[in-house]
LOBAZA-457621 format. One record per residue (C-alpha): residue in three letters; residue number from 1; y, z, x negated. Coordinates in pm, 1 decimal, decimal comma. Layout:
<recs>
rec aa->Ala i->NUM north->Y up->Z east->X
...
</recs>
This chain:
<recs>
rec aa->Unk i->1 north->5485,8 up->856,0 east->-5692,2
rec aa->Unk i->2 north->5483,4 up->1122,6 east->-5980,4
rec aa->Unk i->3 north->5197,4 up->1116,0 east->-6198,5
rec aa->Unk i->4 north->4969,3 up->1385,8 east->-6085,8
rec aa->Unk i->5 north->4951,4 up->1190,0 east->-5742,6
rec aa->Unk i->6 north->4885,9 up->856,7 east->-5896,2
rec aa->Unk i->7 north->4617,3 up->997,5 east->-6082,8
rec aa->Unk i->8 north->4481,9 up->1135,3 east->-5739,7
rec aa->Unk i->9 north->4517,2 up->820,1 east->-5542,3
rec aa->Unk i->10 north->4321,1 up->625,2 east->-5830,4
rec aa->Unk i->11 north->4012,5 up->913,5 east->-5813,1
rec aa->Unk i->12 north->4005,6 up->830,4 east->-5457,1
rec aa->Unk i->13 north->3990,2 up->486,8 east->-5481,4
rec aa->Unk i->14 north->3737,5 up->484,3 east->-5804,5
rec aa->Unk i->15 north->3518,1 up->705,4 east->-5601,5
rec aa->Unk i->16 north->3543,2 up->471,0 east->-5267,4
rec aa->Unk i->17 north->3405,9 up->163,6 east->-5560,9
rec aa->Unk i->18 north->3145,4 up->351,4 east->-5645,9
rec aa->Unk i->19 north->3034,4 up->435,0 east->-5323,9
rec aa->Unk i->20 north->3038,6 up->31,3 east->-5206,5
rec aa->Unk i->21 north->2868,8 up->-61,8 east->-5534,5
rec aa->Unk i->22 north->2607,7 up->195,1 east->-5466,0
rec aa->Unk i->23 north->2536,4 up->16,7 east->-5124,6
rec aa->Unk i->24 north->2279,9 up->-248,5 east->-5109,6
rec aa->Unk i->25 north->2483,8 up->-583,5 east->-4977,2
rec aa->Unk i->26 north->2459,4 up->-659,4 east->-4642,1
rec aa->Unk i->27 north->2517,5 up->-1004,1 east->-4571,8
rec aa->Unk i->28 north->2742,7 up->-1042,6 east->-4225,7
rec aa->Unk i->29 north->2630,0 up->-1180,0 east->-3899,0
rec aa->Unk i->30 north->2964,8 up->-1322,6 east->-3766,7
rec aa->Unk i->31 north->3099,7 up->-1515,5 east->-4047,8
rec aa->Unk i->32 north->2781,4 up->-1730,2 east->-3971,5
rec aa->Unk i->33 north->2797,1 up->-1776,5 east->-3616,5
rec aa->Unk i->34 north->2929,5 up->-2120,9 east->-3729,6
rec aa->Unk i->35 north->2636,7 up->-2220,6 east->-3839,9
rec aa->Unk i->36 north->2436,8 up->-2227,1 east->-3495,0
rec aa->Unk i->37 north->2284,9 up->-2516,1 east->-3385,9
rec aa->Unk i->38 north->2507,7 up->-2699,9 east->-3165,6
rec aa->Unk i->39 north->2856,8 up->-2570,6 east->-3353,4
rec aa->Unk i->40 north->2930,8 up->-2762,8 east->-3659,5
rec aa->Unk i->41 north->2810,0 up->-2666,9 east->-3980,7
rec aa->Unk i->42 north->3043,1 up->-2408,8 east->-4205,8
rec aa->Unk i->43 north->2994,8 up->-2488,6 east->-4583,9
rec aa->Unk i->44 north->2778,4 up->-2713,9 east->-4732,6
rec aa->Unk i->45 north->2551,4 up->-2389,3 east->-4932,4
rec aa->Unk i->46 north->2555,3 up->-2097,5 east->-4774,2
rec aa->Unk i->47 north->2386,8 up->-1821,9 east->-4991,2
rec aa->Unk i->48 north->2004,7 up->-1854,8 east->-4883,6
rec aa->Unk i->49 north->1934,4 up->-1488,6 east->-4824,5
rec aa->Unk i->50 north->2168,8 up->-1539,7 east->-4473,8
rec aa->Unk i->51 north->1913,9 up->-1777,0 east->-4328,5
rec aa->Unk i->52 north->1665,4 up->-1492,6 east->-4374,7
rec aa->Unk i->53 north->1842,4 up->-1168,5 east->-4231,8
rec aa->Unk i->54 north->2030,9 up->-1357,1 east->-3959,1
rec aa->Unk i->55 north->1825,1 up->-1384,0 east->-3656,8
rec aa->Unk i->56 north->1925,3 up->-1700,1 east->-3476,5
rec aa->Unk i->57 north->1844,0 up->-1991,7 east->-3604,2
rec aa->Unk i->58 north->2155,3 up->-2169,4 east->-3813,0
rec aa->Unk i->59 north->2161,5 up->-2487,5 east->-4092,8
rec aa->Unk i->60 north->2358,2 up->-2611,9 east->-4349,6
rec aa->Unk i->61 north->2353,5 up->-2888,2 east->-4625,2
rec aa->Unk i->62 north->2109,4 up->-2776,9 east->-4939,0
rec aa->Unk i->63 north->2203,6 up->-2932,9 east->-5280,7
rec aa->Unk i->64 north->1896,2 up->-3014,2 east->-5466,4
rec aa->Unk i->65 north->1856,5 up->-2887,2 east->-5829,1
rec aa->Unk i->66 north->1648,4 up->-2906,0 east->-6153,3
rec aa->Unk i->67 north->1339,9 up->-2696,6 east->-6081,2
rec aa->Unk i->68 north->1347,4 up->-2750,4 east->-5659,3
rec aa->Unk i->69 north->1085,2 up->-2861,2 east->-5500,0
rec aa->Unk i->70 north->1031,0 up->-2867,9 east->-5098,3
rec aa->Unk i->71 north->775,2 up->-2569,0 east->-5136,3
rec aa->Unk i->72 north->1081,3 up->-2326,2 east->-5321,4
rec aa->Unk i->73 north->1333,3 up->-2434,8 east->-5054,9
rec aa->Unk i->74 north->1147,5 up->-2337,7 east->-4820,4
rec aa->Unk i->75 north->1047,1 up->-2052,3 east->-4886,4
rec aa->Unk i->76 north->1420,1 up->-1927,1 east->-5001,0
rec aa->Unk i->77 north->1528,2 up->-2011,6 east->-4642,7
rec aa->Unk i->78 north->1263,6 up->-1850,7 east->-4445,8
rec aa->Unk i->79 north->1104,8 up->-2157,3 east->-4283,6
rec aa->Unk i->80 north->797,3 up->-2380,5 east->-4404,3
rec aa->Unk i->81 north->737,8 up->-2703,3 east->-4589,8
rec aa->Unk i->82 north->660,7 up->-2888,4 east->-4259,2
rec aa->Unk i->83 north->968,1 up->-2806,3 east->-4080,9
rec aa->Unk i->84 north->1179,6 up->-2926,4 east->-4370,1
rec aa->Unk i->85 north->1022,5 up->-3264,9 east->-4335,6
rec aa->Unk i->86 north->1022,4 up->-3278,9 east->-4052,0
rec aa->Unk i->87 north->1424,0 up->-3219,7 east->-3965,3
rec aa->Unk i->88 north->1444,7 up->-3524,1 east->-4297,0
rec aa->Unk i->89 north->1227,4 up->-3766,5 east->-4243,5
rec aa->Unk i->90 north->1146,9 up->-3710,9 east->-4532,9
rec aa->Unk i->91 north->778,6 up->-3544,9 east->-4738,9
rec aa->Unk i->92 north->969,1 up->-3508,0 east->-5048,0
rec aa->Unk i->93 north->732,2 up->-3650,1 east->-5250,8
rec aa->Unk i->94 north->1016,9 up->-3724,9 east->-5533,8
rec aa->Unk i->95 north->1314,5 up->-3476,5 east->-5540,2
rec aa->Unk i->96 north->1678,1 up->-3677,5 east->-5647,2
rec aa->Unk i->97 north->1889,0 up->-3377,3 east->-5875,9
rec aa->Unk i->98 north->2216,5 up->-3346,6 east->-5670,3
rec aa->Unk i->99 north->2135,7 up->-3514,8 east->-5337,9
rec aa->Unk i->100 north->2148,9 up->-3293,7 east->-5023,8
rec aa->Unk i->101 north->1880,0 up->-3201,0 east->-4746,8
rec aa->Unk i->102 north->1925,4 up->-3041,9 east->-4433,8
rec aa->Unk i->103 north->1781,9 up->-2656,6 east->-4421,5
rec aa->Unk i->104 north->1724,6 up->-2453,0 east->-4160,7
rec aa->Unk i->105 north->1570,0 up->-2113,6 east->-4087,7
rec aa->Unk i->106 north->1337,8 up->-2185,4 east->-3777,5
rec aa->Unk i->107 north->1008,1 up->-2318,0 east->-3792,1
rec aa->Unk i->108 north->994,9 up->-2657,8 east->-3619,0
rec aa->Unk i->109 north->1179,2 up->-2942,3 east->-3599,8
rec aa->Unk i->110 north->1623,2 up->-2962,6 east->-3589,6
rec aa->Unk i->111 north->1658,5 up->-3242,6 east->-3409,6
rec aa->Unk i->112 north->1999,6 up->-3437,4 east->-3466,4
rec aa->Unk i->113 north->2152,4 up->-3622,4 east->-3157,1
rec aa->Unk i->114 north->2193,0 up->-4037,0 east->-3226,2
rec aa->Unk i->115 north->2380,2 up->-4092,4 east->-2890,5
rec aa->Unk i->116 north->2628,1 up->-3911,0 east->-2641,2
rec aa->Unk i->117 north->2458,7 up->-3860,9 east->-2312,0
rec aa->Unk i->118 north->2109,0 up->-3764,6 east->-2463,8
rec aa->Unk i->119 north->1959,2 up->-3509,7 east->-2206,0
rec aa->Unk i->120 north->1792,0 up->-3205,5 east->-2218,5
rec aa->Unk i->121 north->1461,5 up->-3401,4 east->-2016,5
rec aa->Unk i->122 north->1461,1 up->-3679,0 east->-2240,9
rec aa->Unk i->123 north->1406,5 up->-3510,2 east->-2565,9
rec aa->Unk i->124 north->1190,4 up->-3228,8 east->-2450,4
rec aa->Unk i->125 north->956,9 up->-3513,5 east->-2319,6
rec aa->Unk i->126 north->963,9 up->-3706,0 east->-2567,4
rec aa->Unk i->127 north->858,5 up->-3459,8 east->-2835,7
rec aa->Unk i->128 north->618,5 up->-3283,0 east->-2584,4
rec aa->Unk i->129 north->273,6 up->-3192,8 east->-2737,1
rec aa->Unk i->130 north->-8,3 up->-3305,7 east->-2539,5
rec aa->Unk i->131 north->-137,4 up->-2980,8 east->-2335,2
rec aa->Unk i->132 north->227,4 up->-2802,2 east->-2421,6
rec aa->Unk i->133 north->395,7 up->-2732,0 east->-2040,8
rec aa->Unk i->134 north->706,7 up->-2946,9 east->-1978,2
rec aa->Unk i->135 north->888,6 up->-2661,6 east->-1793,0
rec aa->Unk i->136 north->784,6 up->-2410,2 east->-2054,5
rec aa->Unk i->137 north->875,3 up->-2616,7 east->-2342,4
rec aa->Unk i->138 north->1249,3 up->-2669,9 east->-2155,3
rec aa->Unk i->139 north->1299,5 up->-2354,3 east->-2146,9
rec aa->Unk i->140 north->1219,6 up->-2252,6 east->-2506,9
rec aa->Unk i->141 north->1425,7 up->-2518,4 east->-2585,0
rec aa->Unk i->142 north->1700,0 up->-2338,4 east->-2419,4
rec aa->Unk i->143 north->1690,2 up->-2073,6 east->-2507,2
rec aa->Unk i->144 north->1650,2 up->-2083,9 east->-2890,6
rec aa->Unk i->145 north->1939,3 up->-2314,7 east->-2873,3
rec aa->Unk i->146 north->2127,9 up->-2078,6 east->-2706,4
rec aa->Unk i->147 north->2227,4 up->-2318,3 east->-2417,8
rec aa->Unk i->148 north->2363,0 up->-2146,2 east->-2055,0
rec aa->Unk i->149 north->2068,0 up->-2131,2 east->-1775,4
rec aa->Unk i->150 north->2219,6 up->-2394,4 east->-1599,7
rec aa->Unk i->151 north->2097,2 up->-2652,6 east->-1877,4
rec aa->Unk i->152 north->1765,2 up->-2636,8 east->-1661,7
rec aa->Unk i->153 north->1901,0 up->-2685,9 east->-1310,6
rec aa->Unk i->154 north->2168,7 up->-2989,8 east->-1411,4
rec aa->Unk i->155 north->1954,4 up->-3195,2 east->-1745,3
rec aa->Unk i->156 north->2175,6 up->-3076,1 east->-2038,8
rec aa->Unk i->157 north->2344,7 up->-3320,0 east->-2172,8
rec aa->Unk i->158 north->2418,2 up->-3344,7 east->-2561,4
rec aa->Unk i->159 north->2699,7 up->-3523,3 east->-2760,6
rec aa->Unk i->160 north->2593,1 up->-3751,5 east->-3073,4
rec aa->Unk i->161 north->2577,7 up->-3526,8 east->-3389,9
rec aa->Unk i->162 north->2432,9 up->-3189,9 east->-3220,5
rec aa->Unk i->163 north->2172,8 up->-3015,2 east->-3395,5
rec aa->Unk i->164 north->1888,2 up->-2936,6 east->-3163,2
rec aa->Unk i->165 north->1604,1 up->-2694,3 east->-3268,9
rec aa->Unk i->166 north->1254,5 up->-2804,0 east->-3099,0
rec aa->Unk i->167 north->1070,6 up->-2504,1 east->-3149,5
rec aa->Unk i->168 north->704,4 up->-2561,5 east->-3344,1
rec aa->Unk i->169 north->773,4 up->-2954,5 east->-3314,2
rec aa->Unk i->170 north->643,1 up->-3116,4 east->-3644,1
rec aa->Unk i->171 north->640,3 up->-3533,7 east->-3711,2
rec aa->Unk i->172 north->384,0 up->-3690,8 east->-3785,6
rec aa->Unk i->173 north->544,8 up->-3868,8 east->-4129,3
rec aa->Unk i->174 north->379,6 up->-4235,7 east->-4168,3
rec aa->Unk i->175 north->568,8 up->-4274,9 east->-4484,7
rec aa->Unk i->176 north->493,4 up->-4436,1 east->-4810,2
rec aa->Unk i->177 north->286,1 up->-4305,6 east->-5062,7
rec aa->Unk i->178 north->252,3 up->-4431,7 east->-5444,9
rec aa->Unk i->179 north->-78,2 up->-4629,4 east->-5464,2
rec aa->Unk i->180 north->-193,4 up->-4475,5 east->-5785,7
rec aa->Unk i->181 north->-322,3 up->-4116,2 east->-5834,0
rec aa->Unk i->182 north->-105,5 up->-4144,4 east->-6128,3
rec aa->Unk i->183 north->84,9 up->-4345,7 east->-6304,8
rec aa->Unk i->184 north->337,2 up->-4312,1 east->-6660,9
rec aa->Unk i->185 north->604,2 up->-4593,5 east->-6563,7
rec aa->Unk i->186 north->717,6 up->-4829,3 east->-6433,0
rec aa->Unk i->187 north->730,0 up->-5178,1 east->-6659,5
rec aa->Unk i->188 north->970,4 up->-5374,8 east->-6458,8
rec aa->Unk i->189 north->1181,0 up->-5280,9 east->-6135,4
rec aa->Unk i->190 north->1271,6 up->-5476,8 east->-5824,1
rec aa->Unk i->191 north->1561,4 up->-5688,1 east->-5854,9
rec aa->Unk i->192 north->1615,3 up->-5944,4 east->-6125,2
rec aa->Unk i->193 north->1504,8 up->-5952,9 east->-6391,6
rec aa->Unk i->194 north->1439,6 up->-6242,2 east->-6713,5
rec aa->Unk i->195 north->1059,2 up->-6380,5 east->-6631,3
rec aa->Unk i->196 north->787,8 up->-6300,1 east->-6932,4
rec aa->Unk i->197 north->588,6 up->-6616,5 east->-6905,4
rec aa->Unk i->198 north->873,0 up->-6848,8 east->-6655,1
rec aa->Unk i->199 north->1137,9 up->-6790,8 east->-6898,0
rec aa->Unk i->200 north->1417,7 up->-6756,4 east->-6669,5
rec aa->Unk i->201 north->1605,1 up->-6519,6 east->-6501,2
rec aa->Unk i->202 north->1444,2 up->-6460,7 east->-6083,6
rec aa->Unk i->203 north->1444,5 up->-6232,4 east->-5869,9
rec aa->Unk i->204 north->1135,9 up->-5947,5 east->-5897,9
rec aa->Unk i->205 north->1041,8 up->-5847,4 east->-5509,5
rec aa->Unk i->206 north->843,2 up->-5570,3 east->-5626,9
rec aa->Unk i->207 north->759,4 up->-5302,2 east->-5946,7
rec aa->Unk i->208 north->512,6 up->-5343,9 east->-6217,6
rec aa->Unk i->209 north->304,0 up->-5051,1 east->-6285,8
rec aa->Unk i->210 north->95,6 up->-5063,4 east->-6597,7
rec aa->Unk i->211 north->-218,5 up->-4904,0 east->-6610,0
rec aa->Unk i->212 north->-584,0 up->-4991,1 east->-6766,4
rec aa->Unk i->213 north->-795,0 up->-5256,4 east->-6606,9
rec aa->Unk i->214 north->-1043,9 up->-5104,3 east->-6369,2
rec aa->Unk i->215 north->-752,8 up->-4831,8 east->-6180,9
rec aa->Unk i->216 north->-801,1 up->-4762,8 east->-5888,0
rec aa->Unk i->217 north->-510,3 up->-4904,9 east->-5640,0
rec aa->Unk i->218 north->-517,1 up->-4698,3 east->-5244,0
rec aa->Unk i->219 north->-273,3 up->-4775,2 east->-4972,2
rec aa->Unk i->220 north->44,8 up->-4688,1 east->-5000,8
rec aa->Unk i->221 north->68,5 up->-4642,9 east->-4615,8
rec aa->Unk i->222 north->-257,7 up->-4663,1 east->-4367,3
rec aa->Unk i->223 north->-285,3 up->-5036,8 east->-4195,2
rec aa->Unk i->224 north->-488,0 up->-5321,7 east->-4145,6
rec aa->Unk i->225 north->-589,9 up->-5573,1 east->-4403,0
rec aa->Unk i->226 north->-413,3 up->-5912,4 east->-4338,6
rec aa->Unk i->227 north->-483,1 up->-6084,3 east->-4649,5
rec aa->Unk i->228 north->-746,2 up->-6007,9 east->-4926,2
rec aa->Unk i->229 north->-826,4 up->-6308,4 east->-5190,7
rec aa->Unk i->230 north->-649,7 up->-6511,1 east->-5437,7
rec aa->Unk i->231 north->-255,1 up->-6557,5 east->-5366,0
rec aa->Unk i->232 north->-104,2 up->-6815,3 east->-5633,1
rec aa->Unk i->233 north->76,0 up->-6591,2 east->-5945,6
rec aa->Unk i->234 north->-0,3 up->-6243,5 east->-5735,4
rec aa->Unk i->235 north->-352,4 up->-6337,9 east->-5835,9
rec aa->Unk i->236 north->-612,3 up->-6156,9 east->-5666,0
rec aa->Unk i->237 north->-379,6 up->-5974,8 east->-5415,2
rec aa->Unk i->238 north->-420,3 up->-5740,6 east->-5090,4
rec aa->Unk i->239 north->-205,1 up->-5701,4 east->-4799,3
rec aa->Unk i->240 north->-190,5 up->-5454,2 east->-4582,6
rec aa->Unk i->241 north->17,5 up->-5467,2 east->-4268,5
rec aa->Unk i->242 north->168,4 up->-5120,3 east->-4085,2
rec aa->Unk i->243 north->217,9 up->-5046,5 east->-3732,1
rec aa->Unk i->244 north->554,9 up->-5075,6 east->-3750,4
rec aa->Unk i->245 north->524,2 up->-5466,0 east->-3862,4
rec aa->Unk i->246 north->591,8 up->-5359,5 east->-4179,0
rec aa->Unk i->247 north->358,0 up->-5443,3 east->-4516,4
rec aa->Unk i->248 north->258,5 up->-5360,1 east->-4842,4
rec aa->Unk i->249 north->142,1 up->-5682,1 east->-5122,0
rec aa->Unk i->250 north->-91,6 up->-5504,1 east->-5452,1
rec aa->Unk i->251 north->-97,6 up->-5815,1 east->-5685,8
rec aa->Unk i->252 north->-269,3 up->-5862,4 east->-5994,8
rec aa->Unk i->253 north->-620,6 up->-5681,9 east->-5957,4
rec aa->Unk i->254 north->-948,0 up->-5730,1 east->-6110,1
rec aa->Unk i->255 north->-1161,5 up->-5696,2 east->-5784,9
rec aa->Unk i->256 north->-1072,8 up->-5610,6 east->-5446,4
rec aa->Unk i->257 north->-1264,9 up->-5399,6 east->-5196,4
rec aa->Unk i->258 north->-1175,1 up->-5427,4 east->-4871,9
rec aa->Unk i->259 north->-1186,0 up->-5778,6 east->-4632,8
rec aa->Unk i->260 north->-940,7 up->-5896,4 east->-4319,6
rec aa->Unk i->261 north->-888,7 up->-5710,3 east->-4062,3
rec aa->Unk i->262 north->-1036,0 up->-5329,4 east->-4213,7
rec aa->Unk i->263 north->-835,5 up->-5040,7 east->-4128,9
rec aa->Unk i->264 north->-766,0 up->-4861,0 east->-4395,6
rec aa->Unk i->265 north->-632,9 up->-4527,5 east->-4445,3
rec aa->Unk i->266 north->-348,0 up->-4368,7 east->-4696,6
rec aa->Unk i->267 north->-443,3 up->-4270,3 east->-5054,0
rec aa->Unk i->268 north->-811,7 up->-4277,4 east->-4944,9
rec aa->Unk i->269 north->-937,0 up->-4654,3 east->-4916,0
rec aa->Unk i->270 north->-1040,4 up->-4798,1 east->-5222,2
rec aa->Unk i->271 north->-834,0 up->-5144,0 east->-5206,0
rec aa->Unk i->272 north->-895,2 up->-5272,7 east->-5567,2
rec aa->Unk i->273 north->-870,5 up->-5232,2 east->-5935,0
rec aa->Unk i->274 north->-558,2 up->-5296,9 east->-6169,5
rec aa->Unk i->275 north->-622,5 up->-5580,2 east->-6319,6
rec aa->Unk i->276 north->-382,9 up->-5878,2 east->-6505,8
rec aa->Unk i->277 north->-513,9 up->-6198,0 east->-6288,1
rec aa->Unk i->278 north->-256,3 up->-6461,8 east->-6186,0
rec aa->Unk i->279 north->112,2 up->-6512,5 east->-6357,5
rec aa->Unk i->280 north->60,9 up->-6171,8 east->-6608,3
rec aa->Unk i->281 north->162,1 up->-6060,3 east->-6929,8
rec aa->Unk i->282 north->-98,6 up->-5750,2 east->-6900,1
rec aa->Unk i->283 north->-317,3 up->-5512,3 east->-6694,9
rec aa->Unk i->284 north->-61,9 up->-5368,5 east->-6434,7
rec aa->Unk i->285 north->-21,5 up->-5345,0 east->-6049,5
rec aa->Unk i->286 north->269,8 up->-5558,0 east->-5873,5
rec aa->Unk i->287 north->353,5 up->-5327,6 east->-5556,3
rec aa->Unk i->288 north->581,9 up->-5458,3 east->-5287,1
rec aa->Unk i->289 north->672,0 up->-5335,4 east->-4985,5
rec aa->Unk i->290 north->826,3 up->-5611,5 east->-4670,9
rec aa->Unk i->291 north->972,8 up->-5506,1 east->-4410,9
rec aa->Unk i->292 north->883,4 up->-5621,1 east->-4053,2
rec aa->Unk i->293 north->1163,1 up->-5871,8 east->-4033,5
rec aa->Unk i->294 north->1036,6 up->-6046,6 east->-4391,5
rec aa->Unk i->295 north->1283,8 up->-5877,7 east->-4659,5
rec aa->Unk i->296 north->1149,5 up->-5730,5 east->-4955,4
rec aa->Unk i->297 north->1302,2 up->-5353,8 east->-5059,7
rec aa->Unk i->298 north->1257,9 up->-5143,2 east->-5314,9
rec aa->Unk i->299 north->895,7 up->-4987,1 east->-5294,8
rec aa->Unk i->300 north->1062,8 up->-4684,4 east->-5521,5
rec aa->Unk i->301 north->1309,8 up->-4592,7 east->-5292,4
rec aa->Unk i->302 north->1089,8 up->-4582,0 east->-4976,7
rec aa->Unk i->303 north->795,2 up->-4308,8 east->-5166,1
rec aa->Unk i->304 north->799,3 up->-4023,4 east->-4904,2
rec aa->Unk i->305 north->982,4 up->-4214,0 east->-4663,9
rec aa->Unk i->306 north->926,8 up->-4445,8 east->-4402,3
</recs>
């Protein structure tokens, strides 16, 4: 190619640039087809402003970063805080730098298969709203899901790992909650630990959260009372039992409020004040949670969870 054409060719092709560059980006329908609800998910970030132009509903993997919060996600993937919860499990009370949650663009809840075989019937009824139709809700269900017609005459059946959107489904989260409007730290974790005043080296079933004597200490989950009085080292001590057979111990406390068998409600009933009675070094609240089948976990890793 002599000169005067190269020179030609590269005009066109500056001039093409410019153009493109000129042109707001358009971000492509079909490359994200993979991300529909019941195909497996494509990679683990797609760019956010996809799940906003792209009509049907697709999800992905989000990696969390310094300055997320649920609100921000949300609101960068075009659905709300409730349906991000929802799909988790999760309120995101505490956000972990670097873990992952699951985003999608609808506004309800994405519903992930735990067993082959599940059908159509049996999750549409068992997520059914009290006065929401059966039939209507089915439908809607297939529909946004993109499912054939025939998923309504012969009970869809779905294999374990599908993604299934419930349209303007939200959970009702009974999770934990910390039982101090606020708190600075905590003073000693669960686990083991060397004992202040015992001197050796036990296991700690719960965390110790200083604070001045007098705090006020709420449930960290709504329950019933099953034990309000003195309880050995916990000192004077409340526990509160869960639906789920699960409970919450607050040890420690200067006075307590509430008596056996009161139902009391999440971050609302007064249960006591932080106080330094029984085996204690110092004003602070012991907070434990036991499971239903006796084991105590880490109360820190279950805030905003259940």
């Amino acid at each position: 190619m002599n000169l005067s054409r190269w020179k030609l060719a590269a005009g066109i092709l500056l001039g093409m640039a410019a153009i493109s560059a000129a042109i707001a980006p358009v971000v492509p329908a079909f490359p994200y087809a993979r991300f529909s609800v019941l195909t497996p998910p494509g990679p683990a970030e797609p760019p956010p402003e996809a799940f906003r132009k792209i009509p049907r509903l697709i999800n992905a993997r989000h990696k969390v970063v310094n300055g997320d919060n649920v609100r921000s996600i949300a609101t960068a993937y075009g659905t709300d805080v409730r349906s991000l919860q929802s799909t988790n499990s999760n309120e995101f009370i505490f956000m972990s730098r670097g873990g992952y949650i699951r985003v999608h663009n609808g506004k309800g809840l994405l519903y992930e298969v735990t067993a082959n075989g599940e059908t159509l019937d049996g999750i549409a009824g068992r997520y059914l709203a009290k006065g929401r139709d059966l039939k209507s809700f089915r439908a809607e269900i297939v529909e946004d899901n993109d499912l054939p017609p025939s998923a309504l005459l012969v009970n869809h059946k779905f294999m374990k790992g599908e993604r299934v959107y419930l349209p303007d489904v939200y959970v009702d989260l009974d999770t934990y909650h910390m039982p101090l409007r606020n708190y600075g730290r905590i003073s000693s974790s669960f686990g083991m630990r060397y004992h202040p005043i015992l001197k050796r080296k036990i296991f700690h079933s719960g965390c110790d959260i200083p604070m001045p004597i007098g705090t006020a200490v709420y449930p960290a989950r709504s329950g019933v009372v099953a034990f309000a009085g003195w309880k050995g080292g916990y000192g004077n001590t409340v526990e509160v039992r869960h639906k789920d057979g699960s409970m919450c111990r607050y040890g420690h406390l200067s006075a307590v409020k509430v008596a056996v068998g009161d139902t009391v409600q999440k971050s609302k009933t007064l249960l006591g004040k932080v106080g330094s009675t029984g085996l204690s070094t110092g004003p602070h609240l012991h907070f434990e949670i036991i499971t239903a089948a006796g084991k105590s976990v880490n109360p820190m890793a279950k805030i905003g969870r259940k």
